[in-house]
N, C-alpha and C positions, 0 to 999 in steps of 0.2 A: 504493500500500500504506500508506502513513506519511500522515497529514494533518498539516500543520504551518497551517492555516486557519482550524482550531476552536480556539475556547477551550476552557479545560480542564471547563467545565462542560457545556459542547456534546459534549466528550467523553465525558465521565461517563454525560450522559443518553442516549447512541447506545448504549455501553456496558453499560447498564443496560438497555436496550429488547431488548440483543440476549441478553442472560444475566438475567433477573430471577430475582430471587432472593429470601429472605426473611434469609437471613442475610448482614448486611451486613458481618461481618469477612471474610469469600471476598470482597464482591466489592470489598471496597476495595483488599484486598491481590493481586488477579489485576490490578486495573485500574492499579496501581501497577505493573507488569511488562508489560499488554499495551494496556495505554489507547494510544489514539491509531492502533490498525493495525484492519485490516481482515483477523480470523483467523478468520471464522466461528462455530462454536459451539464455546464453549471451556466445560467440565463445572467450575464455580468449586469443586464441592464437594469436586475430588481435588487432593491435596497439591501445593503450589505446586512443587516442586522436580519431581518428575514430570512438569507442566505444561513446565516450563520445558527439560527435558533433549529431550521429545519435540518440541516447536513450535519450539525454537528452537537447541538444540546441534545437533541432527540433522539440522536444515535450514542450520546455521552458512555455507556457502558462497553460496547461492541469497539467503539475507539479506546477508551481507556487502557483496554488490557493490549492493544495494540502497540502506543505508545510503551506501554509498560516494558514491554518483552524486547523496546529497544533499549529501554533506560536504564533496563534491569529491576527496575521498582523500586530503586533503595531512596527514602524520603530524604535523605541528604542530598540525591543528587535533582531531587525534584523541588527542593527550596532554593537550592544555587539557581537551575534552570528558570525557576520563575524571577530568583534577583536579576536574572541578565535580561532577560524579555522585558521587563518591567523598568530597567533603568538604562544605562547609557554604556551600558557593558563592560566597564574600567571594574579591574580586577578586584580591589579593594570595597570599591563601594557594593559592588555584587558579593564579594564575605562579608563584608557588616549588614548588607540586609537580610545575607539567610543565616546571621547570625552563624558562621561557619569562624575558626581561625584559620590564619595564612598558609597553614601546616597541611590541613587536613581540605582546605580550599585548591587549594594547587594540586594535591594529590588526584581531586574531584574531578579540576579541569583535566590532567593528565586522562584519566580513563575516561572523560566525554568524548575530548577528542581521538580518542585510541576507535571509540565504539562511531568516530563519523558526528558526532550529533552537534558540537561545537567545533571551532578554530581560532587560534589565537591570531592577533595581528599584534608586532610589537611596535612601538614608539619609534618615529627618526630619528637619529643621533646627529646630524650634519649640523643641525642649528643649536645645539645647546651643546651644555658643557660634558662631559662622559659623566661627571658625579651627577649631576642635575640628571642625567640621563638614567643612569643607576634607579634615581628616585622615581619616574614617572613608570605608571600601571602601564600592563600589556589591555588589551581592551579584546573582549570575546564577545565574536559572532555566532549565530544559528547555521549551518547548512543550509538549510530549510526551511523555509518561508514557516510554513503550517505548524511547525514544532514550537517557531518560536509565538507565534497566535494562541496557539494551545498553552503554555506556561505561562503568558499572559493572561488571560479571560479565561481560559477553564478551568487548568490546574486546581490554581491555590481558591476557587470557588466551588471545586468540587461536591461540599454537602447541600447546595443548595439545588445544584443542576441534579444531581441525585435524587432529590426529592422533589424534583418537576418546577424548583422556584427559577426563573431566567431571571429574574428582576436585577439581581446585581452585576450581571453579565452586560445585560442592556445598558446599564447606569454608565460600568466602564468602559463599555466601548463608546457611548456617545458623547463622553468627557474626552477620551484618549486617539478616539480614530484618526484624524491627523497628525497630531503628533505620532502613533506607531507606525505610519503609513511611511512617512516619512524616510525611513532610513532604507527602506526597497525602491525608496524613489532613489535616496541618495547612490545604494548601489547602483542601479541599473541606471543610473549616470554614467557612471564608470565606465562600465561594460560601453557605453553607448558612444562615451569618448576617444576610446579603444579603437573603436570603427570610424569615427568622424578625423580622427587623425592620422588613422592607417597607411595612407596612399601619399600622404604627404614629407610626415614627422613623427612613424608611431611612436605610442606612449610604452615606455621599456617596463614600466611603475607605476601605479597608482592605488591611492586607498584614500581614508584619512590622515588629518596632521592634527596633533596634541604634542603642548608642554604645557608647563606648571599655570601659564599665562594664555595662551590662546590656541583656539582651536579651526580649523574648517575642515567643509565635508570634503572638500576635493584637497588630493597634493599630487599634482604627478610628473613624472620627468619624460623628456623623448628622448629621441634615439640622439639627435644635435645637441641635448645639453641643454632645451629650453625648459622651464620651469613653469607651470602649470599652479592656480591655486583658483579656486572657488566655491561656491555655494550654493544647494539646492533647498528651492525654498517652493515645498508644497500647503501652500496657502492659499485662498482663494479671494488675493487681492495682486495688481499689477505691483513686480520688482520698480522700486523706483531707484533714482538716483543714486540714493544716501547708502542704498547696498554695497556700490562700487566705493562708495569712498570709506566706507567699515573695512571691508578687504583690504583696500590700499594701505588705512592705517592700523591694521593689524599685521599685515606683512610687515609693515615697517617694525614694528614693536616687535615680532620674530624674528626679523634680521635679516630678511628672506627676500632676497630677489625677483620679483618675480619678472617673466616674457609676457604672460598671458594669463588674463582673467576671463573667469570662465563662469555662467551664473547658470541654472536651469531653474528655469518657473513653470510647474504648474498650469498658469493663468497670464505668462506671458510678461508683456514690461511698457514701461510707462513710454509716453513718446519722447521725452528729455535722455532717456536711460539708451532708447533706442539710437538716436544720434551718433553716440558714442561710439558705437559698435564698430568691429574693423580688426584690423591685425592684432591687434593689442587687446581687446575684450572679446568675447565669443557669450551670443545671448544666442540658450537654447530653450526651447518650449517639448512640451510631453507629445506634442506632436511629431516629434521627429524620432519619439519611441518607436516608431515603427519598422524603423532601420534593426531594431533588436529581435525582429522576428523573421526578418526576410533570410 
C-alpha cells in the first residue's frame, strides 16, 4: 500500500498520471495527504477534508495496522513521528516534543531511517563557522507524503477516530492545512527547479538552508558555481515586493552571495514584484507544476 522506494518526484509523477488535472492547487494539496499510497481514483476537485474523513477516518483500523507493520508499532517511534509531522523537523525540537532524550532520539531516527520511513538532511557548513556548525540540528523528512498526514491528524488523535468522533481531526486540519501543505509545495519546488534549470545550469544541490539566524526554503548550487536562494510561499494572496527585499537582506545577514532569487507563489505576484523579474530573480507560479508530471 505505502511505497517508501520512490522519491518524492516519482511520486508526484504516479500521482499525477493517476489524477491529472488542470488545477494544480487540488493536486498539490491531495498529494500532500495521499502521495505515496496506492488509493485508486481519488476526485482532487472535492474538499480535502471530505476526502480525508471518507478514505481515511472511516477506514482508520484497516490503515492503522498497516502503518503499524511498517513502524513496527513501538509508541516511541510513533511520538517522534508525530513530533516531526507536526513541527519543523529540527532534531531537537522533534525530542523535546515526544519528550524523547538525544540518546534514545537519535537511536529512533537511526532505525526510521534504516526501515525507509524518514531521512535526514544535514545543515551547510560553507556559511558558518564549523563550531556554530557543530551546534545546529540535522532537520528530518517523511519519505512519504501520506505517512507524514497520518502522524499529523491521525496518529496522536487516535481515541477519538476510534470511536467514530472526527471533530478534532477536522478542527486540525482546518487550523493547519496551509501551513502543512506547504513544505510538499516547498519540495516539489525543488524537484521542479531541477528541470527548469536543466538544459541550461543544472542544479548539482538543492534542499533547505538553516543556521542559528536565518533560514529559506530554497538553497541550491549549479553546475557554474551560481548560487540559488528563495522562497515558497503557498498562500492565497499575491508575493509582493517586500519578499524580495527579506531574501536580499537575509542573505546578507548569512553572508551569502547570492546569482539568483528565486520565489514560487501559489497565487502568483504582484505587478511591482513582477517588473523585477529577469536574470537575477526567477518568479515561478504552481502552474508550471506541470512540468513535474510530464
Amino acid at each position: 500500500m505505502i511505497s517508501d522506494k520512490q522519491t518524492l518526484l516519482e511520486q508526484f509523477k504516479l500521482f499525477y498520471k493517476e489524477h491529472p488535472s488542470k488545477n494544480f492547487e487540488d493536486i498539490v494539496e491531495k498529494f500532500a495527504i495521499f502521495g505515496g499510497v496506492g488509493w485508486g481514483n481519488i476526485d482532487t476537485a472535492k474538499p480535502s477534508y471530505e476526502l480525508i474523513e471518507q478514505l481515511i477516518l472511516q477506514d482508520y483500523n484497516y490503515i492503522r495496522n498497516d502503518v503499524s507493520d511498517i513502524t513496527g508499532g513501538a509508541p516511541l517511534y510513533h511520538a517522534l513521528l508525530s513530533a516531526i509531522a507536526m513541527g519543523d523537523g529540527k532534531t531537537h525540537a522533534s525530542y523535546k516534543r515526544a519528550k524523547l532524550e538525544k540518546s534514545v532520539g537519535d537511536k529512533a531516527v537511526e532505525e526510521l531511517v534504516e526501515r525507509g520511513i524518514i531521512r535526514v538532511e544535514k545543515p551547510k557548513k560553507e556559511f558558518v563557522s564549523w563550531g556554530d556548525h557543530e551546534q545546529l540540528d540535522n532537520k528530518l523528512y517523511f519519505t512519504t507524503p501520506f505517512l507524514r498526514f497520518w502522524f499529523a491528524f491521525v496518529s496522536p488523535l487516535f481515541k477519538g477516530i476510534r470511536d467514530g468522533d472526527y471533530s478534532e481531526v477536522k478542527k486540525r486540519w482546518e487550523n493547519r492545512e496551509a501551513e502543512f501543505t506547504n513544505l510538499i509545495f516547498t519540495q516539489l519546488s525543488h524537484e521542479l527547479l531541477k528541470i527548469i534549470f536543466s538544459k541550461q545550469d543544472p542544479i548539482i544541490e538543492i534542499s533547505n538552508y538553516w543556521d542559528k539566524e536565518v533560514e529559506f526554503d530554497i538553497f541550491a548550487k549549479t553546475q557554474s558555481g551560481k548560487i540559488i536562494v528563495g522562497s515558497t510561499k503557498y498562500i492565497n494572496t499575491k508575493v509582493k515586493k517586500s519578499e524580495l527585499t527579506r531574501l536580499e537582506e537575509l542573505a546578507k545577514k548569512a553572508n551569502i552571495n547570492v546569482d539568483i532569487f528565486v520565489i514560487v507563489s501559489k497565487k502568483g505576484f504582484s505587478s511591482e514584484l513582477k517588473t523585477l523579474k529577469g536574470e537575477h530573480l526567477r518568479l515561478i507560479t504552481i502552474k508550471n507544476f506541470v512540468k513535474l508530471g510530464e
